[in-house]
C-alpha positions in Angstrom: -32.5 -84.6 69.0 -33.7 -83.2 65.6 -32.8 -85.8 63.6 -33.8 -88.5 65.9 -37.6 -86.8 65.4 -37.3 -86.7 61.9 -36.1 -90.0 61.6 -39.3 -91.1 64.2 -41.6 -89.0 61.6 -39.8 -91.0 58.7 -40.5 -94.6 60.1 -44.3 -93.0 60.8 -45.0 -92.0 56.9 -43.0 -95.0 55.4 -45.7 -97.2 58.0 -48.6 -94.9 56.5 -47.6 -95.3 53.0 -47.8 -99.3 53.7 -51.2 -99.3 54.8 -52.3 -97.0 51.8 -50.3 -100.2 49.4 -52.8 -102.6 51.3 -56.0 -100.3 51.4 -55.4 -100.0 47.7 -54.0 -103.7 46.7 -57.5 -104.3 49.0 -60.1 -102.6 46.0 -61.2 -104.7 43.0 -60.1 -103.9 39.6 -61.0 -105.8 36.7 -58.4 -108.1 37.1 -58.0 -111.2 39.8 -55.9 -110.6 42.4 -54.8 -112.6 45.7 -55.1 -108.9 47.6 -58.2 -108.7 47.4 -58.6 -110.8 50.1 -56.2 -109.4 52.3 -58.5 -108.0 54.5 -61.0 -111.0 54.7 -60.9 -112.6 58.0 -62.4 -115.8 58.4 -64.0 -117.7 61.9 -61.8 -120.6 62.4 -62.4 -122.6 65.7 -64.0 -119.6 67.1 -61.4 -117.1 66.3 -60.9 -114.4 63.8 -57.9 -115.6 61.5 -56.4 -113.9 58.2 -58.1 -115.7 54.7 -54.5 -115.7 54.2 -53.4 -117.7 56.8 -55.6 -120.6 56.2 -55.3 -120.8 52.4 -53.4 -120.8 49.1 -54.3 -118.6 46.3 -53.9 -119.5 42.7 -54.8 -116.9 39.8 -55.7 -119.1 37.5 -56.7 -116.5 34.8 -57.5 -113.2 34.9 -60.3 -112.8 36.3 -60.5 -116.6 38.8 -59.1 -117.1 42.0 -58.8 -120.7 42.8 -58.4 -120.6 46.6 -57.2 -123.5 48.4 -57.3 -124.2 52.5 -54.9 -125.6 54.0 -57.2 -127.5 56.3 -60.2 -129.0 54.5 -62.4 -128.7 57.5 -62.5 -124.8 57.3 -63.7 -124.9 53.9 -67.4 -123.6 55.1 -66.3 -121.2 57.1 -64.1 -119.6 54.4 -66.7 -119.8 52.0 -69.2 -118.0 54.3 -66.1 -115.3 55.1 -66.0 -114.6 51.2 -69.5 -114.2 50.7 -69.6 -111.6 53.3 -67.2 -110.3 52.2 -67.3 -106.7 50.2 -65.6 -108.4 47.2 -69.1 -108.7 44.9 -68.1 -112.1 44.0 -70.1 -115.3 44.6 -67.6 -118.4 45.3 -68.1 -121.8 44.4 -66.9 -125.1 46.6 -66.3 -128.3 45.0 -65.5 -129.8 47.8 -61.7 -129.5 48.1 -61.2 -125.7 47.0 -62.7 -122.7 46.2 -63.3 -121.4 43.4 -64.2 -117.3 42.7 -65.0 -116.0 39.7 -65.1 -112.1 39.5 -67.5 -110.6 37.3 -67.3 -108.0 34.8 -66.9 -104.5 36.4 -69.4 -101.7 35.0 -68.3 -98.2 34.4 -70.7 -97.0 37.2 -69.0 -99.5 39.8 -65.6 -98.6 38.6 -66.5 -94.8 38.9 -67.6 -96.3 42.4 -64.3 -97.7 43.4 -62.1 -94.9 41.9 -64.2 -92.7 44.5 -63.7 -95.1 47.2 -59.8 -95.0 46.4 -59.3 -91.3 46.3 -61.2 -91.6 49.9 -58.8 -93.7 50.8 -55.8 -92.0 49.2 -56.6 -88.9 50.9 -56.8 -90.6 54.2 -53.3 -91.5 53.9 -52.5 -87.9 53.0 -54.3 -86.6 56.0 -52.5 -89.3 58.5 -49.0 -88.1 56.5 -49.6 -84.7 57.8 -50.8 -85.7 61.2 -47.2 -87.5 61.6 -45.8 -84.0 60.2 -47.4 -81.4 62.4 -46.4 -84.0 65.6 -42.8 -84.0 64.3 -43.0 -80.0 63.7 -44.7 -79.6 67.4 -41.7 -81.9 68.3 -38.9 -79.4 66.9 -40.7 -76.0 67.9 -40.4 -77.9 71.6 -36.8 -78.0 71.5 -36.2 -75.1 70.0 -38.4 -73.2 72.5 -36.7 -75.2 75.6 -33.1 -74.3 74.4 -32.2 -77.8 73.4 -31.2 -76.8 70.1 -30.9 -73.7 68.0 -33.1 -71.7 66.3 -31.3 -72.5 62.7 -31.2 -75.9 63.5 -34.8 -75.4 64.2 -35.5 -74.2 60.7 -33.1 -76.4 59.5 -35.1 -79.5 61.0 -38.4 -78.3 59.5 -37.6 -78.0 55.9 -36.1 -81.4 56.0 -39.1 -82.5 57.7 -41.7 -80.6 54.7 -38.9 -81.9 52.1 -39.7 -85.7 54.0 -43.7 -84.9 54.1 -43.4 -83.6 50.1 -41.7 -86.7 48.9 -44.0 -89.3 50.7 -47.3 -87.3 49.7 -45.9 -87.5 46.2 -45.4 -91.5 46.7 -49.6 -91.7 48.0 -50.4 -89.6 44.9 -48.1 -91.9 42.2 -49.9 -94.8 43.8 -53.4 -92.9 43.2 -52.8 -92.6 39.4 -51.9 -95.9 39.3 -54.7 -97.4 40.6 -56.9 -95.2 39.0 -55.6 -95.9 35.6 -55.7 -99.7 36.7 -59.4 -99.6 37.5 -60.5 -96.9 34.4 -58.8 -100.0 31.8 -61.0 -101.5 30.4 
């Protein structure tokens, strides 16, 4: 029973730590990068569909994205997505792809987005947490209803800090990363 709640909690934090790659692959650094758009979702024949879905990306150095539809006819419509986008970059169409050209990040901007990736970093953190006080209830549950033992109990919940510790650990890794990433110049 124990382990089948850690092993819930595990599959949990490994689906948190995930999203945290995507909210972070998600924030512009200096540098191109097809990620950016992950999140862009574009109107095509009057429904929401992923930027990634409908196109190719290309980085053709580093700081262009040459982005390439699969169906010509949609170019518009992705054009308009990425220009509302939250990017900060204005894309150009020539008629058969589309072309975006990042610009130069200031220090004040990337102060900006090392903020906005802390945020997000400490999102995760709190959602890792969430999963582990669940998983704890979880344990103190059985233990309380006689299903298991109280060492087993005890047993369950260090394993289930030692599983919390390791994948906060990971978040924070991926936080120095990216903050180094956006801080180089």
């Amino acid at each position: 029973m124990i382990d089948e709640t850690l092993s819930d909690a595990s599959e949990k934090m490994d689906r948190t730590i995930d999203a945290a790659k995507e909210d972070f692959a998600s924030i512009r650094t200096g540098r191109a990068n097809p990620g950016l758009y992950a999140k862009v979702m574009v109107d095509y024949y009057g429904s929401m569909t992923p930027l990634q879905q409908l196109a190719s990306f290309q980085v053709t150095d580093a700081r262009t994205i040459l982005i390439t539809p699969y169906d010509v006819t949609a170019l518009r419509e992705i054009e308009k997505a990425l220009s509302d986008s939250e990017i900060g970059a204005n894309p150009s169409n020539d008629g058969r792809a589309i072309r975006v050209v990042l610009p130069e990040l200031t220090a004040e901007r990337r102060k900006e987005y090392v903020k906005v990736v802390r945020g997000k970093g400490e999102d995760a953190k709190v959602a890792l947490r969430n999963h582990r006080r669940k998983a704890k209830d979880a344990i103190d549950k059985l233990v309380k209803d006689g299903e298991v033992g109280e060492d087993d109990g005890t047993r369950g919940e260090k394993e289930l800090d030692a599983l919390t510790k390791k994948n906060v650990d990971v978040i924070d890794d991926m936080l120095k990363r990216k903050e180094a990433e956006l801080l180089d110049v």
